[in-house]
C-alpha positions in Angstrom: -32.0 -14.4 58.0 -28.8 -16.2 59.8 -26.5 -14.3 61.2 -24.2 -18.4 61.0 -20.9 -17.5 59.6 -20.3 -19.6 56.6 -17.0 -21.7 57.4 -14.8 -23.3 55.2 -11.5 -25.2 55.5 -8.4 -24.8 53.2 -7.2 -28.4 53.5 -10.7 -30.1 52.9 -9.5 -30.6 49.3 -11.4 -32.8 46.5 -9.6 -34.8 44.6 -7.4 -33.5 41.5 -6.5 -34.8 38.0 -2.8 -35.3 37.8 -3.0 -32.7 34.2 -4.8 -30.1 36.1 -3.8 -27.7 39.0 -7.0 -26.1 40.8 -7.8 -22.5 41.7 -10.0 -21.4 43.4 -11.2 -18.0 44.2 -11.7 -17.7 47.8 -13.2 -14.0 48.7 -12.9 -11.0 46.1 -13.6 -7.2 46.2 -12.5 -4.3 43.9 -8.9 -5.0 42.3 -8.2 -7.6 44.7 -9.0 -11.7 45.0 -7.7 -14.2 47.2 -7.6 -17.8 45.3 -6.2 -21.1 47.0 -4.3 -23.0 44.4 -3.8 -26.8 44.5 -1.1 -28.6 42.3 0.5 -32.1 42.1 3.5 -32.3 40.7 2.4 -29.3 38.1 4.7 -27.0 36.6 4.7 -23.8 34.2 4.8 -25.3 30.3 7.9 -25.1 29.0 9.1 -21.6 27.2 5.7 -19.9 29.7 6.4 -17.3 32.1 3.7 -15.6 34.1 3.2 -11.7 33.3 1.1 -10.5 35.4 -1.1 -7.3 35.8 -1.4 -7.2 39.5 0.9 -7.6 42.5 0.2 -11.3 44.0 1.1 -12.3 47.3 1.8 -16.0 47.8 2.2 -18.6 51.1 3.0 -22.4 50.7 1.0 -24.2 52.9 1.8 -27.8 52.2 4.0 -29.3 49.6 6.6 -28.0 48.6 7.6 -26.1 44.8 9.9 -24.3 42.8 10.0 -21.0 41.5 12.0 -19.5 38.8 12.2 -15.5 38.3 12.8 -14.1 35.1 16.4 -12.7 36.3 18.9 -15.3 35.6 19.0 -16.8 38.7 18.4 -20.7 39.9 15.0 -21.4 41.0 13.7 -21.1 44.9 12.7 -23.6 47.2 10.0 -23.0 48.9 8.8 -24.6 51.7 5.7 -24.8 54.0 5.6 -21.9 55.6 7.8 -19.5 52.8 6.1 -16.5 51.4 6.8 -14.0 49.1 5.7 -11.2 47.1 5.5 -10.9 42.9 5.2 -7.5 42.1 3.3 -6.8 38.8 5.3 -7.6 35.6 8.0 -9.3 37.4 8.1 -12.6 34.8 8.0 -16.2 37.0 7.5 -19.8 36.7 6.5 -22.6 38.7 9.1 -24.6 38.2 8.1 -27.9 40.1 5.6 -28.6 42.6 5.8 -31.7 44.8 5.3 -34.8 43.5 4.3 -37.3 45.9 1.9 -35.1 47.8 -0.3 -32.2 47.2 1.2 -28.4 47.2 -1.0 -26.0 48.6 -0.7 -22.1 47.8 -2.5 -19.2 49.1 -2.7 -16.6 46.6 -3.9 -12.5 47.3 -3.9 -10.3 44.3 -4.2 -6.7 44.2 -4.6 -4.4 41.5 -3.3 -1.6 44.3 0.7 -2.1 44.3 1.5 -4.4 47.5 4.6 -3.5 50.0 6.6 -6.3 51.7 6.8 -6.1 55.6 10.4 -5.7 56.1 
């Protein structure tokens, strides 16, 4: 048996439909996964709001996207580089993702609640 660390590269992306965003789930253990999520010029359907069960953790990498929180205010910016954390049940949307170029996200979910560095 190898010990040969299985690498693995975040921007080697295959190509991806322009109806489709793609997630993939990159490592995963009890009540918590970490997914990398590709879009192009995605966004939430209209009237859809994520509700989710678990506390997510999100980075932009590339691109560049929109988000919208359930509280009545304008959508973010984010950025390359922005983070942020969703507790659970807090309702969101992606409002836009980049259109000209791929957005790149980096997702960790956690059934455990999360706490924000201050």
């Amino acid at each position: 048996m190898s010990n040969a660390k299985k690498t693995a590269n975040l921007f080697s992306l295959p190509a991806i439909s322009d109806d489709a965003e793609q997630i993939a789930t990159l490592a995963s253990a009890a009540g918590m996964r970490i997914e990398r999520i590709v879009s192009h010029g995605h966004s939430s359907p209209a009237d859809f709001w994520y509700d989710q069960d678990e506390d997510e953790w999100v980075i932009l990498l590339t691109g560049a996207a929109g988000l919208t929180f359930d509280d009545g205010n304008p959508p973010q910016t984010l950025q390359p580089g922005d983070y942020l954390l969703i507790p659970a049940g807090e309702r969101h949307r992606v409002e836009w993702t980049a259109p000209d170029q791929e957005t790149v996200w980096l997702a960790i979910f956690s059934n455990t609640p999360m706490r924000a560095a201050p």
